[in-house]
ZADO-1210 file (C-alpha; in nm, 4 decimals, padded with zeros to 6 digits):
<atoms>
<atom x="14.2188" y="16.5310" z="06.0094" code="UNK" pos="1"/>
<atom x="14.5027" y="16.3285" z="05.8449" code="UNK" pos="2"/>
<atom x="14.6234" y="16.2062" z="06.1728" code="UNK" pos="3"/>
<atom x="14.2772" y="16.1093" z="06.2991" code="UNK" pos="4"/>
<atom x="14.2112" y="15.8823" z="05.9589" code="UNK" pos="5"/>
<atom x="14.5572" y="15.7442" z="06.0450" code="UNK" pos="6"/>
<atom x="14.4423" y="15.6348" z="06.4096" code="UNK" pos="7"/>
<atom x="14.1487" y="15.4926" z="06.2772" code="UNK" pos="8"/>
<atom x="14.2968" y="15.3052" z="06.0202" code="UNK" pos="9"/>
<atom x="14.5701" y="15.1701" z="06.2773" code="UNK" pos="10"/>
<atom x="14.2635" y="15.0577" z="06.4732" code="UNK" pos="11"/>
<atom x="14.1230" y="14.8538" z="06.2367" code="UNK" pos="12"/>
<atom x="14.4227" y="14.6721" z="06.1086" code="UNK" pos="13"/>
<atom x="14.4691" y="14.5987" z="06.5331" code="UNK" pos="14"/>
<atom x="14.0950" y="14.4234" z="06.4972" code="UNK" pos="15"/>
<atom x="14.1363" y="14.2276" z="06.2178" code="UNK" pos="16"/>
<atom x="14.5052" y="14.1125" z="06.3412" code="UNK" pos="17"/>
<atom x="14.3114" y="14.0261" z="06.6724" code="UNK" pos="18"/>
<atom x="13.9988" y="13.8347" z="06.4644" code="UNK" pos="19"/>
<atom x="14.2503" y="13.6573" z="06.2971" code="UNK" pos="20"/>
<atom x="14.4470" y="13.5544" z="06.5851" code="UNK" pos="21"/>
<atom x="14.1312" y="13.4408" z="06.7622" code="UNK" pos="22"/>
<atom x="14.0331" y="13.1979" z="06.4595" code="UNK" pos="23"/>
<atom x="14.3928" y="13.0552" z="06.4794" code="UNK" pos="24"/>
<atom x="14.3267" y="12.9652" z="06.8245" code="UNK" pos="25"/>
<atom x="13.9651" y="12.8651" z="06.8036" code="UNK" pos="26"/>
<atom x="14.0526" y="12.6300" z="06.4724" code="UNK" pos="27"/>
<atom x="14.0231" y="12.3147" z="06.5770" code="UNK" pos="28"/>
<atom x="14.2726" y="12.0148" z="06.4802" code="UNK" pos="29"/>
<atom x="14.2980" y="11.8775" z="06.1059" code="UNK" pos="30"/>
<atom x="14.1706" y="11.5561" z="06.1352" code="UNK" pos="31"/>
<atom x="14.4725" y="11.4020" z="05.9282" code="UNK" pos="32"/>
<atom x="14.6668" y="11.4949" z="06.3177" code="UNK" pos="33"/>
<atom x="14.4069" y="11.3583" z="06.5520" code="UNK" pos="34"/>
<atom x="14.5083" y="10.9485" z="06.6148" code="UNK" pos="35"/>
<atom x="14.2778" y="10.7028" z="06.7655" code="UNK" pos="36"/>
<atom x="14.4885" y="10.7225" z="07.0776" code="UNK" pos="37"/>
<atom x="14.3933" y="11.0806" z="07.1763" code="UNK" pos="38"/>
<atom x="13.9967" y="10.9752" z="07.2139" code="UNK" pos="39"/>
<atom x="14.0897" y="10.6132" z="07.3943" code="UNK" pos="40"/>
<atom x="14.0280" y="10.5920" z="07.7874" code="UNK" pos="41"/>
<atom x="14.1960" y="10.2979" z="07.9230" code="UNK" pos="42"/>
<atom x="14.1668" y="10.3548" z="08.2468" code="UNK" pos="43"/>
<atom x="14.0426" y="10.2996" z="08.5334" code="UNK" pos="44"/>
<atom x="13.9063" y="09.9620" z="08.3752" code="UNK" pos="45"/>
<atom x="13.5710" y="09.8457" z="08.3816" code="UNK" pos="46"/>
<atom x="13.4933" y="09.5979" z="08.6664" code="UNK" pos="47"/>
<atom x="13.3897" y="09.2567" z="08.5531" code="UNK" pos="48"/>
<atom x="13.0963" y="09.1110" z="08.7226" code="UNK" pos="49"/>
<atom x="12.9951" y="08.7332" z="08.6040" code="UNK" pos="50"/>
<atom x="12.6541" y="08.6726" z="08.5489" code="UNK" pos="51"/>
<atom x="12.4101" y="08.4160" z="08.6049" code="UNK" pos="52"/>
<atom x="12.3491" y="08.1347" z="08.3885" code="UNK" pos="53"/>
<atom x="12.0242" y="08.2827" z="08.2673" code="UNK" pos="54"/>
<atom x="11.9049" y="08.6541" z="08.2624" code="UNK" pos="55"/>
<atom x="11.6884" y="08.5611" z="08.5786" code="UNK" pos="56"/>
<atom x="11.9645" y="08.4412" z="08.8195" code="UNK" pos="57"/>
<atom x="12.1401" y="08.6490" z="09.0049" code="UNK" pos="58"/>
<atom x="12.4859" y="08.7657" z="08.8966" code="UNK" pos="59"/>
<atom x="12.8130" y="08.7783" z="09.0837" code="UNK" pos="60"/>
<atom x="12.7478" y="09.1148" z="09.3047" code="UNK" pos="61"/>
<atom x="12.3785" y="09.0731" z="09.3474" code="UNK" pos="62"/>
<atom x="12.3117" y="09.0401" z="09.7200" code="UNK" pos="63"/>
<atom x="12.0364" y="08.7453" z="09.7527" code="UNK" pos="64"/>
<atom x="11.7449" y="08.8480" z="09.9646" code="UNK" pos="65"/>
<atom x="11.5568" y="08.5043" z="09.9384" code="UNK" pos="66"/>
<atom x="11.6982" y="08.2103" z="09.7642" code="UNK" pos="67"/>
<atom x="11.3519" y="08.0119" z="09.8593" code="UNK" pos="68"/>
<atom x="11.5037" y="07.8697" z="10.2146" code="UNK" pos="69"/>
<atom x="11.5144" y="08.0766" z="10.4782" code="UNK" pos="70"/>
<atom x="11.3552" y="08.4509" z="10.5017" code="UNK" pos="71"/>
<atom x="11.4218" y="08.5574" z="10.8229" code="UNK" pos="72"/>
<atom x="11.7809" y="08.6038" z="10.7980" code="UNK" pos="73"/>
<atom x="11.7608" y="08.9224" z="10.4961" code="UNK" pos="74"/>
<atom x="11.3785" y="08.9994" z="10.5873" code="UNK" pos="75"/>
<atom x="11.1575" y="09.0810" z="10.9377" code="UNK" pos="76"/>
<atom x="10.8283" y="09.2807" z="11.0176" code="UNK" pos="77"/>
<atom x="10.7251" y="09.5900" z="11.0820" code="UNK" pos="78"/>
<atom x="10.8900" y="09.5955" z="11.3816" code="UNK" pos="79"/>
<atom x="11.1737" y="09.4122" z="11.3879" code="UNK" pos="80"/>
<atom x="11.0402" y="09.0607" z="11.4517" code="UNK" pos="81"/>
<atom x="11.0321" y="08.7976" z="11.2521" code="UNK" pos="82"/>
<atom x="10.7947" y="08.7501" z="10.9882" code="UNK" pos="83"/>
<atom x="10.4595" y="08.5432" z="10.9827" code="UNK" pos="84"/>
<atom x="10.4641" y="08.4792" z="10.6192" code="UNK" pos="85"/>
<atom x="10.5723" y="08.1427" z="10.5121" code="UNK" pos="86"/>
<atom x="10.8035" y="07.9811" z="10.3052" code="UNK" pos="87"/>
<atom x="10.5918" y="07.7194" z="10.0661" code="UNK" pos="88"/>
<atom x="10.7588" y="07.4754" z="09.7795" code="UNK" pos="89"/>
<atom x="11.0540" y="07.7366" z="09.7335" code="UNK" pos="90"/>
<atom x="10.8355" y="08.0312" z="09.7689" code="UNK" pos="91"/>
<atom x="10.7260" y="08.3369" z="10.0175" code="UNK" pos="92"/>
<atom x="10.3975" y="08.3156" z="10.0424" code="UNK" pos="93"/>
<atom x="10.1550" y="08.6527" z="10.2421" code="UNK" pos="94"/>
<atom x="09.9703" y="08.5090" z="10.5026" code="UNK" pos="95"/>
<atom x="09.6594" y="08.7595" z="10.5443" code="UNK" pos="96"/>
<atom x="09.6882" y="08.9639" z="10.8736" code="UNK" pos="97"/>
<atom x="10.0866" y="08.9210" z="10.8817" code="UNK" pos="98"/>
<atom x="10.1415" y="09.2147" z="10.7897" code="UNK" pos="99"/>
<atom x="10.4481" y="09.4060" z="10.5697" code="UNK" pos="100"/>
<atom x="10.7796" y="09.2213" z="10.4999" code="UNK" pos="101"/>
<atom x="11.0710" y="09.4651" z="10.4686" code="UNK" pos="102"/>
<atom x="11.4487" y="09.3853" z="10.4234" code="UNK" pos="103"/>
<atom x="11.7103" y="09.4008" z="10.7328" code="UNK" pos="104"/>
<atom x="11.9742" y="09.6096" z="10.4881" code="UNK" pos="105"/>
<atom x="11.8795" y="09.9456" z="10.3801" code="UNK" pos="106"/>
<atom x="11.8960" y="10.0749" z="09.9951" code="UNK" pos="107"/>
<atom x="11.8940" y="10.3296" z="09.7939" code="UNK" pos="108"/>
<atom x="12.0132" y="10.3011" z="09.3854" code="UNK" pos="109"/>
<atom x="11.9440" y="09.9999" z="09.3195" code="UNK" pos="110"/>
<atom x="11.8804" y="09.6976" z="09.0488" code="UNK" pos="111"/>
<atom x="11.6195" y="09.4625" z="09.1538" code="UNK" pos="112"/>
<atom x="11.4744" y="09.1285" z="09.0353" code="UNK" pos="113"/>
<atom x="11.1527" y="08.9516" z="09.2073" code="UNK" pos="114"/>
<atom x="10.9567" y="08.6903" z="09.0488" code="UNK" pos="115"/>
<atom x="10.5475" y="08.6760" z="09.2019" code="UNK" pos="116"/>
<atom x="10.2309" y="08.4646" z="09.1477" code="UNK" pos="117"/>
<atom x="09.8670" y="08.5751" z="09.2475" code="UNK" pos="118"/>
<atom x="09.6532" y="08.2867" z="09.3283" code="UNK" pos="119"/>
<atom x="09.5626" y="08.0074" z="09.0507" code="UNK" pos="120"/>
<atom x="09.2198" y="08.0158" z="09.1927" code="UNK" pos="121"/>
<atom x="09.0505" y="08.3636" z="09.0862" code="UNK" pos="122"/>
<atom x="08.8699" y="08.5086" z="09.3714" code="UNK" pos="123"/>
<atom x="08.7797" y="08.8850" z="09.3992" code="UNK" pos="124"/>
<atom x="08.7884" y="09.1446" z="09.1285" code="UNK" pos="125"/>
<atom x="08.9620" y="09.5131" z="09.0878" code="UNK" pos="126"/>
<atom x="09.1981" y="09.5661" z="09.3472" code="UNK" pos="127"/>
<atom x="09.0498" y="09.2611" z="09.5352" code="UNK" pos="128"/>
<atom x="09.2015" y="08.9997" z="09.3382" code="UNK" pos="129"/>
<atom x="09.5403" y="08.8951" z="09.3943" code="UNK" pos="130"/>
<atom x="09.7071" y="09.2375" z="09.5318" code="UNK" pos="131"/>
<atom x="10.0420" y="09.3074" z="09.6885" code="UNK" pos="132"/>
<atom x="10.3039" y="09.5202" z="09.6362" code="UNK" pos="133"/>
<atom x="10.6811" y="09.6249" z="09.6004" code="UNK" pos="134"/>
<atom x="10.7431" y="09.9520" z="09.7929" code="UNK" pos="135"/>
<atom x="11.0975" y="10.0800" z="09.6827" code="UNK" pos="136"/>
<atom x="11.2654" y="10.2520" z="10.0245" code="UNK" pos="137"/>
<atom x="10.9268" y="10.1808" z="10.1563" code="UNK" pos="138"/>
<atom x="10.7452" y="10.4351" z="09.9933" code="UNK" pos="139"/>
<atom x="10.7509" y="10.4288" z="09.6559" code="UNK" pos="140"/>
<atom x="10.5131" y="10.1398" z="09.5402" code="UNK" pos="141"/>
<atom x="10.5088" y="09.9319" z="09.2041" code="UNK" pos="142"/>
<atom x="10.1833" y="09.7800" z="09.1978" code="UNK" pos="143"/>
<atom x="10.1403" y="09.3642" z="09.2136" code="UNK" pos="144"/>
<atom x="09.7853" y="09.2640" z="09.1122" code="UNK" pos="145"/>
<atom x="09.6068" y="09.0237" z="08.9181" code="UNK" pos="146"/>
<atom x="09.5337" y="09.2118" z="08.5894" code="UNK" pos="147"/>
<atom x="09.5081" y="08.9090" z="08.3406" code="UNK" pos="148"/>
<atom x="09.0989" y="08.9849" z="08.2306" code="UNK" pos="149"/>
<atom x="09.0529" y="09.2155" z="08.5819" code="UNK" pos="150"/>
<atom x="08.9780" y="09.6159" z="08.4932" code="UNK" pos="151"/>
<atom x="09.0607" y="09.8002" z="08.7222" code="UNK" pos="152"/>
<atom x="09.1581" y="10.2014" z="08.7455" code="UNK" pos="153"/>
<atom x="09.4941" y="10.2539" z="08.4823" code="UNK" pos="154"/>
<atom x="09.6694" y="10.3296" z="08.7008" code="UNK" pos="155"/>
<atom x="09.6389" y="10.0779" z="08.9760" code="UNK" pos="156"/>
<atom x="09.6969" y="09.7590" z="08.7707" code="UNK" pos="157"/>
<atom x="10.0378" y="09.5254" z="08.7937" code="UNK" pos="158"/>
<atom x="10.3188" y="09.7238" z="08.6969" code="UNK" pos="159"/>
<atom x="10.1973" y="10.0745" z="08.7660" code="UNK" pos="160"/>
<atom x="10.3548" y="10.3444" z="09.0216" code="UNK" pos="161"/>
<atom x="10.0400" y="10.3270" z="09.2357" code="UNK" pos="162"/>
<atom x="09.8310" y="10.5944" z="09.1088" code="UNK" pos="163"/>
<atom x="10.0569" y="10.7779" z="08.9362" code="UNK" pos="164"/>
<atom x="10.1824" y="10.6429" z="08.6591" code="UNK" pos="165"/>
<atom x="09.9831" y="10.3602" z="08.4359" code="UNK" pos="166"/>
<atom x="10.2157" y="10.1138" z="08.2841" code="UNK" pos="167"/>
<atom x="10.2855" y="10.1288" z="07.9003" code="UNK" pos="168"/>
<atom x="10.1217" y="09.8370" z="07.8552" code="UNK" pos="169"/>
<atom x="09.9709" y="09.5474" z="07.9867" code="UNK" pos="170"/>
<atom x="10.1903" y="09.2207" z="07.9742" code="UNK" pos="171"/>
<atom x="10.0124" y="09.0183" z="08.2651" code="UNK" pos="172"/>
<atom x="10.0377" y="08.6194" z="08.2537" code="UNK" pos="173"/>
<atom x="09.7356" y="08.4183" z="08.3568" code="UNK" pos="174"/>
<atom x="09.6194" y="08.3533" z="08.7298" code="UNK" pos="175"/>
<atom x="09.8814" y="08.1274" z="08.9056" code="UNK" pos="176"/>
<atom x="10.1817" y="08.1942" z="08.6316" code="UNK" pos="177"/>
<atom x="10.5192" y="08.3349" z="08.7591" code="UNK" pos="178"/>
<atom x="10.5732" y="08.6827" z="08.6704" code="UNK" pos="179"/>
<atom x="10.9191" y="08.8931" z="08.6829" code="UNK" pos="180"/>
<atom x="10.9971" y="09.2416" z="08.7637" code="UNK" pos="181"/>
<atom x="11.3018" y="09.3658" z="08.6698" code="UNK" pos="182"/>
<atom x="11.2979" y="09.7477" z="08.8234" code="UNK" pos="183"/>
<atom x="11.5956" y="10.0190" z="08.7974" code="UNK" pos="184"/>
<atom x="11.5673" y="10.3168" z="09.0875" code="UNK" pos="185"/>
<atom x="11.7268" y="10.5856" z="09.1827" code="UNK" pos="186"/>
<atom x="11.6401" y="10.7532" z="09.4695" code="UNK" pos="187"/>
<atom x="11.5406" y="11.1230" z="09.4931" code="UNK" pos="188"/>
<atom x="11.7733" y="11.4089" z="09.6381" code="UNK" pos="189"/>
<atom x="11.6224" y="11.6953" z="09.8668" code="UNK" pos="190"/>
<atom x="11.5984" y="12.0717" z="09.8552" code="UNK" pos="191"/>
<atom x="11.6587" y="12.2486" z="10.1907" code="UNK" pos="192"/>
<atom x="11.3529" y="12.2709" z="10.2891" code="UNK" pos="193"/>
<atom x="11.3784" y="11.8900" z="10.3146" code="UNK" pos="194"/>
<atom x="10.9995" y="11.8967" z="10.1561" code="UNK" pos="195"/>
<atom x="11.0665" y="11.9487" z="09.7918" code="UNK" pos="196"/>
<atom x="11.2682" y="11.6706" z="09.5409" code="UNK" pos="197"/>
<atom x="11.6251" y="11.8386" z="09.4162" code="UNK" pos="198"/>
<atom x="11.5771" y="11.5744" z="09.1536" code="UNK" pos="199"/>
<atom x="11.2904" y="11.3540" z="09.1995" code="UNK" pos="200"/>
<atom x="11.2854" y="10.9568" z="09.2473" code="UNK" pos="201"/>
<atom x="11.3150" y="10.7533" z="08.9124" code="UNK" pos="202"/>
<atom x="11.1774" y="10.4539" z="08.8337" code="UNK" pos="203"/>
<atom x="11.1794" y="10.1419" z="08.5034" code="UNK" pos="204"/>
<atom x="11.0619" y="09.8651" z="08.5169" code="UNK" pos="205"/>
<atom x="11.0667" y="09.5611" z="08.3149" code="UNK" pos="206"/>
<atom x="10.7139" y="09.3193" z="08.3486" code="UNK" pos="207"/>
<atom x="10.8043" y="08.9704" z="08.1726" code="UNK" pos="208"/>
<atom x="11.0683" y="09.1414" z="08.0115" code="UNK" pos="209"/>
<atom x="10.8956" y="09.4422" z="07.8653" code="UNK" pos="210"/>
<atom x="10.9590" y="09.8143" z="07.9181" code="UNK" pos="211"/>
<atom x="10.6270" y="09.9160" z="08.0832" code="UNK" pos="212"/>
<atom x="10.7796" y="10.2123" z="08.2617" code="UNK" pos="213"/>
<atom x="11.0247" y="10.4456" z="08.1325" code="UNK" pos="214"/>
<atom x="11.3010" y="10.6421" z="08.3543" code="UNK" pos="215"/>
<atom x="10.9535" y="10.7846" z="08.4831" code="UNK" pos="216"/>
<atom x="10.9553" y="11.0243" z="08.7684" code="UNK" pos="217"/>
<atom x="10.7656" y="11.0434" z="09.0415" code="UNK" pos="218"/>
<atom x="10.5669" y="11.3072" z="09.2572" code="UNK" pos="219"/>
<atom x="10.6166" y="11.2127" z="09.5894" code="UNK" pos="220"/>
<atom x="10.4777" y="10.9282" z="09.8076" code="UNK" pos="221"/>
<atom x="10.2581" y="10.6703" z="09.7493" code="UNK" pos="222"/>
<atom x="09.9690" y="10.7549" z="09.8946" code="UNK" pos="223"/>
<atom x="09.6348" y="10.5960" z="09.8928" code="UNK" pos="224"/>
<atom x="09.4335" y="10.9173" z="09.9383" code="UNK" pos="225"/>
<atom x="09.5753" y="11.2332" z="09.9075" code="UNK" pos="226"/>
<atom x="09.7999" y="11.4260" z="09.6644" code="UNK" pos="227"/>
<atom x="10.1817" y="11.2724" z="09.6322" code="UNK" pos="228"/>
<atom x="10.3171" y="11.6009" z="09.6855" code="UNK" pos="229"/>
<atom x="10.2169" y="11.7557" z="10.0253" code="UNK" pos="230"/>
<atom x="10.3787" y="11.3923" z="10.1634" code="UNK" pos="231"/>
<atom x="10.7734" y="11.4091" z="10.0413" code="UNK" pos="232"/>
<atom x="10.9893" y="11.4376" z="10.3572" code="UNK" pos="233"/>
<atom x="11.3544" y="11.4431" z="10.3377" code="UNK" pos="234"/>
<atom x="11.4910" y="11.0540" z="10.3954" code="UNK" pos="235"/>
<atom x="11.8301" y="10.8769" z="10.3289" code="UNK" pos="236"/>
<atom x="11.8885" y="10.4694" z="10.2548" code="UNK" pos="237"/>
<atom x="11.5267" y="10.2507" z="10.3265" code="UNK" pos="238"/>
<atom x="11.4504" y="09.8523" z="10.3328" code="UNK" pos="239"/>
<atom x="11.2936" y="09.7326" z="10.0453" code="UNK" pos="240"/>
<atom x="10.9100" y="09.6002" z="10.1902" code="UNK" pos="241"/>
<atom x="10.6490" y="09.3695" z="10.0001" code="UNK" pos="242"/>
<atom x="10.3115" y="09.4235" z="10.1256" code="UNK" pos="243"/>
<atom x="10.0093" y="09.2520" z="10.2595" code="UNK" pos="244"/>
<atom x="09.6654" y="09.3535" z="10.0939" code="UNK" pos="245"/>
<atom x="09.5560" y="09.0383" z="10.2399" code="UNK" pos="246"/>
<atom x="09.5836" y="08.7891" z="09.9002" code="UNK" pos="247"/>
<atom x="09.7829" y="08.4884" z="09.9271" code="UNK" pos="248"/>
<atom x="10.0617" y="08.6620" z="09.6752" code="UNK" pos="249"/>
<atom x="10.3849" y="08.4325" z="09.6107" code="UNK" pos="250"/>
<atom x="10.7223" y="08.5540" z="09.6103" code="UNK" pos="251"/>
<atom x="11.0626" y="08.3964" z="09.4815" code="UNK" pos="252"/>
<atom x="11.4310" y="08.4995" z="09.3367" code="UNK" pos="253"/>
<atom x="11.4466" y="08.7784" z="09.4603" code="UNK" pos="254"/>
<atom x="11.7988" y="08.9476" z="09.4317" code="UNK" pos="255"/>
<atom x="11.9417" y="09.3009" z="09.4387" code="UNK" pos="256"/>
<atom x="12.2445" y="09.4850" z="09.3065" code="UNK" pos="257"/>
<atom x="12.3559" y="09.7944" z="09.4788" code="UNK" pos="258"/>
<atom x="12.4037" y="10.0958" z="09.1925" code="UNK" pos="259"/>
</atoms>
């Protein structure tokens, strides 16, 4: 009996030397022998990029895709030809029947600023008046329209992920007033089955300089008719297109910074 009280009392004087031992290693540093050094990273250093003179121009890595000249050398149609929309007073105008624009490069994380009018003179209503759009990898749509006084469904209106996510709010200048997107994406990543998002597509967007669209996620697609999600397909890198719905819908500054 005396020898099996000793064992156990061995036993626990081997635990508590072994808790003891763990909460010497597990204690963390006294602060009075961490220095400012041992949380510093100095390297590698952060690249500099200049920017532009105001928050509007492009900075030093943007890539210009129209700098109000000459749109044939970054854009082309659907299929490869030039485009029929025209270049008017500095801007890129949609000439109704021309069909899409879409960039020569290909994209995927990207920064992008584009400045747009609708037409001074109001004609139409709803999704009539003054509509166009800027389809991210060609796909994903953020909705241009002429929402100054012009109801429409939430979630179809300037600014919004076309029909499926409203903007925050509604920031829309008057009829014939330049308007600025400033849009962060990241592209989606694909399962194995090359149907379903890994991580889904992200998108923000800045309209006149206010958050209407926050980091949001998206189903699938754009689609018109249907539900986003029975259209994802795997894809890679995609041109960045502007549509024609047929309005006379301006375009200028338009620059874009690879992420």
């Amino acid at each position: 009996m005396k020898k099996k009280l000793l064992y156990i009392f061995l036993l626990l004087i081997f635990l508590l030397n072994l808790a003891h031992a763990q909460q010497l290693t597990l204690k963390p540093l006294e602060s009075d022998k961490i220095t400012p050094g041992m949380t510093e990273v100095m390297d590698p250093e952060v690249k500099i990029v200049q920017p532009g003179i105001t928050d509007s121009d492009a900075p030093s890595d943007a890539i210009i895709l129209f700098d109000g000249l000459d749109v044939n050398s970054e854009w082309e149609d659907s299929q490869g030809a030039p485009t029929k929309w025209i270049v008017e007073d500095g801007a890129l105008v949609c000439v109704k029947g021309s069909g899409i624009i879409k960039t020569k490069r290909k994209f995927s994380d990207v920064q992008l600023h584009i400045e747009w009018r609708t037409p001074a003179e109001v004609s139409g209503g709803g999704q009539g008046r003054g509509n166009s759009g800027v389809f991210l990898q060609e796909i994903y749509e953020v909705q241009v329209l002429d929402s100054y006084n012009n109801r429409t469904y939430r979630h179809g209106q300037a600014g919004s992920l076309y029909k499926q996510h409203a903007p925050l709010v509604n920031v829309s200048r008057k009829p014939g007033e330049w308007q600025t997107y400033d849009i962060i994406y990241t592209a989606p990543t694909f399962k194995s089955d090359s149907t379903t998002y890994s991580t889904p597509p992200k998108v923000t967007v800045f309209h006149n300089g206010v958050l209407i669209q926050n980091n949001v996620s998206l189903r699938g697609p754009t689609v018109y008719v249907g539900i986003p999600e029975y259209f994802v397909m795997k894809h890679g890198a995609a041109s960045l297109m502007l549509q024609d719905h047929g309005n006379p819908v301006a375009y200028r500054n338009i620059w874009i910074r690879e992420l």
